[in-house]
C-alpha positions in Angstrom: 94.9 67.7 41.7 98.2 67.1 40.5 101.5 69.1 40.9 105.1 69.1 39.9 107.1 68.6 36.4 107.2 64.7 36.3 103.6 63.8 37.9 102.2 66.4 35.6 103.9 65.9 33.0 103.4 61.9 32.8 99.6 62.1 33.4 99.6 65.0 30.7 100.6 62.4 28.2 98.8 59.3 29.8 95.5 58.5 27.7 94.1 57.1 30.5 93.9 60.1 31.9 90.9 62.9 31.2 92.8 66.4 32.0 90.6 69.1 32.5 92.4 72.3 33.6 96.4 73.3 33.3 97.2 75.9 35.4 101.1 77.2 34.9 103.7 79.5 35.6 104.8 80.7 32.4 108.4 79.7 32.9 107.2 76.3 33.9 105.0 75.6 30.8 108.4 76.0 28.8 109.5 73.2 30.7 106.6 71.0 30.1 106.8 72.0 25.9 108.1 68.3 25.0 105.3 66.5 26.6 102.6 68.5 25.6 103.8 68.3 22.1 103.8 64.1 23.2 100.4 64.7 23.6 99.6 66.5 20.4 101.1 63.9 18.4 99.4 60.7 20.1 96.2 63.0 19.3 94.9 63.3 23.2 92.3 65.9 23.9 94.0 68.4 26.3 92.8 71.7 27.7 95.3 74.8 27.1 97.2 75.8 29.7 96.2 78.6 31.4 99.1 80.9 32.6 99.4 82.4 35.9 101.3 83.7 38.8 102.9 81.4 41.4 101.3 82.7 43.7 98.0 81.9 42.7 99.5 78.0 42.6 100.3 78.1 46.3 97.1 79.4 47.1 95.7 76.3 45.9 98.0 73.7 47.0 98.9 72.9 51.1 101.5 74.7 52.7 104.6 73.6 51.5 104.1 71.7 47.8 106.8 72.1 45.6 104.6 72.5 42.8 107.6 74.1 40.6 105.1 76.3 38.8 102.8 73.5 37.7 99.0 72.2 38.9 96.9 69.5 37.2 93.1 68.9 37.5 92.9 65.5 36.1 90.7 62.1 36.7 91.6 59.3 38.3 93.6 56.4 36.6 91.6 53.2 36.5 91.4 51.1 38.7 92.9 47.9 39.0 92.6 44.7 40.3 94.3 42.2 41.7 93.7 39.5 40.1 94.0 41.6 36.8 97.8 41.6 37.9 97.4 37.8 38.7 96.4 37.6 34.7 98.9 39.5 33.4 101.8 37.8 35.6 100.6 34.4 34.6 102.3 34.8 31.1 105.3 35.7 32.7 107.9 33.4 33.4 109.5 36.1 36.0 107.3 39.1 38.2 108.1 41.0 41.0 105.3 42.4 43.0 105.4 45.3 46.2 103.0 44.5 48.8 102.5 46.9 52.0 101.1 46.1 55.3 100.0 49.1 56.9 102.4 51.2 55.3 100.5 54.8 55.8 103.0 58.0 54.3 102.0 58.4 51.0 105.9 60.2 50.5 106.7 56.7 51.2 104.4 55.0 49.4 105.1 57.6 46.4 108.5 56.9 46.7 107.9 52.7 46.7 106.0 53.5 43.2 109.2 55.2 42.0 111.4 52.1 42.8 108.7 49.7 41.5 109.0 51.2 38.2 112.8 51.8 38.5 113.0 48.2 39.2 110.9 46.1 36.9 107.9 45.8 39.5 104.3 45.5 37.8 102.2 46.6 40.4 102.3 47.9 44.6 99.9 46.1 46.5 98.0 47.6 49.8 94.8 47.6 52.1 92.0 49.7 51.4 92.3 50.4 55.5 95.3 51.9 56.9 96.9 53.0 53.3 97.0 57.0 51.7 94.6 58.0 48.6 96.4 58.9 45.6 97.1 62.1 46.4 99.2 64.9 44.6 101.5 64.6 47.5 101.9 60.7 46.5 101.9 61.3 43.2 104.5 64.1 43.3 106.6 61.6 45.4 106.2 58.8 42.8 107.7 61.6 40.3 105.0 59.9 37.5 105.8 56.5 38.2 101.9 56.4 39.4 100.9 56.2 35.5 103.0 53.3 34.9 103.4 51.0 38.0 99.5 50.1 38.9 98.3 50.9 42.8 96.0 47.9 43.6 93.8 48.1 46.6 92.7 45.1 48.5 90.3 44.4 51.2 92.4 41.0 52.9 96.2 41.4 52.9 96.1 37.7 54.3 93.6 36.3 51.2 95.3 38.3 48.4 98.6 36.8 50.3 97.2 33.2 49.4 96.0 34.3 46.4 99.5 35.5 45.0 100.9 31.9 46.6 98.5 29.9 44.9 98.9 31.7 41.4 102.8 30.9 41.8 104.1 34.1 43.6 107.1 33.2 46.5 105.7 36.0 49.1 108.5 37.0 51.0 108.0 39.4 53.5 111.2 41.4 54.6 111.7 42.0 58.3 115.0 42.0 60.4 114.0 38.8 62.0 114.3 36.8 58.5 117.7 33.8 58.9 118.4 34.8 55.5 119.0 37.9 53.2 117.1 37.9 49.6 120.7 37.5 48.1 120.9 34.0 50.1 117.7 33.1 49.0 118.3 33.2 45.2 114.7 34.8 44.4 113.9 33.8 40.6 110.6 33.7 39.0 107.6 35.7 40.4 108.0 37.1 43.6 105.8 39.1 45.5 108.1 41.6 48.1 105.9 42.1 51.4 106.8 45.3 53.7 105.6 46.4 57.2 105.0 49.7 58.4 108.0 51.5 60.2 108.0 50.5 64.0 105.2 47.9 63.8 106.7 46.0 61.3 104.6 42.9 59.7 101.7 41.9 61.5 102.1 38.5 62.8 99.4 37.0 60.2 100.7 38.6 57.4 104.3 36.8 58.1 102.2 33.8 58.8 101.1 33.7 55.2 104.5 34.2 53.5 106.8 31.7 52.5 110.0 33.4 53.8 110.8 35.8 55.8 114.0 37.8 54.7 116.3 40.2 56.3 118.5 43.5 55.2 122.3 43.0 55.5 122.8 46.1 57.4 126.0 46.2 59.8 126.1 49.9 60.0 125.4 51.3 63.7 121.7 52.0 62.4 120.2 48.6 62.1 117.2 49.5 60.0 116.3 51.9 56.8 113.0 53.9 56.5 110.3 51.5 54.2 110.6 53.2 51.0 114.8 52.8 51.5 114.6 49.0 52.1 112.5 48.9 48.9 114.9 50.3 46.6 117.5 47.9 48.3 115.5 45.0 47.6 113.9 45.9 44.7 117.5 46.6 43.2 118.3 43.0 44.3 115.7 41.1 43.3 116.3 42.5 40.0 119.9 41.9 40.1 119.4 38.2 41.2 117.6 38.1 37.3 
């Protein structure tokens, strides 16, 4: 179940997406007119909206969503593998891929999707273990970047870590412990981004299979930004450095 204006609205004109049910607020389905008009025109099969109060909305939802007057029932998006991404990157000169090592919010996670698309990234990476579902919570937090920026699941972060290396991929995992920042490093060509949980970090065999480890140049008196912050930062460079 999906909620808010840009999830909704982005997996309303998605056509790998099968919607079933369209609940809205009537002020709200004014606000989602131009995609559902999108949707008309690409000739997708939608259901019509059915309008009702918000109330009934945050009946349905867990305490707190900010729906903003809009709930989707809608199928998951295909999934997508790995070495799909592998394919795909391999007639590309220059790739940036997110991986995440244990990385568990899925606001965080949602907002590392955002970024990823913001940024040029063609896929976030993480376990099967340890990782959120693709929530409405994560999707509402990846504000639609879910539909365009592929989630791949894994089973071996330290196999799909060789795997990237041995398709080309410079795996750099990002920890305050790296001698050099990303800028010092001169990323080019494909690049695959590797980020630990808050606190733990990366796991020692994780860092073990990346070829650098690099570090944020924070000289602030808080030495270290919440995951899905240090992702923007170094998504934003590693598009920069392009």
């Amino acid at each position: 179940m999906l909620f808010g204006l840009h999830p909704v609205a982005a997996a309303w004109t998605n056509p790998d997406r099968r919607c079933t049910r369209l609940l809205a607020t009537e002020g709200a389905l004014a606000s989602l007119a131009d995609a559902i008009e999108r949707a008309k025109a690409a000739g997708l099969e939608r259901p019509k909206p059915t309008v009702v109060e918000r109330t009934e909305l945050d009946r349905l939802l867990p305490p707190g969503a900010v729906h903003q007057g809009l709930v989707l029932d809608a199928s998951p998006l295909p999934e997508v593998d790995l070495d799909d991404i592998v394919r795909q990157g391999s007639l590309k000169d220059e790739d940036i891929i997110v991986v995440l090592d244990q990385v568990t919010d899925p606001h965080n996670v949602g907002a590392i999707l955002r970024s990823a698309a913001a940024f040029g990234a063609s896929a976030v990476v993480l376990p099967d273990r340890n990782a959120p579902e693709m929530t409405g919570t994560l999707a509402k937090s990846a504000s639609g970047a879910a539909e365009v920026v592929p989630l791949v699941r894994i089973v071996n972060l330290a196999r799909s870590l060789t795997e990237l290396r041995e398709a080309g991929y410079w795996c750099v995992g990002l920890d305050e412990s790296g001698g050099k920042t990303l800028a010092q490093l001169g990323l080019k060509g494909k690049v695959a981004l590797v980020m630990g949980a808050e606190g733990s970090g990366l796991r020692r065999l994780t860092m073990e299979r990346c070829d650098e480890i690099a570090r944020l140049p924070t000289g602030g008196p808080i030495g270290s930004l919440n995951v899905s912050n240090a992702a923007a930062v170094s998504l934003y460079e590693l598009a920069r450095l392009r």
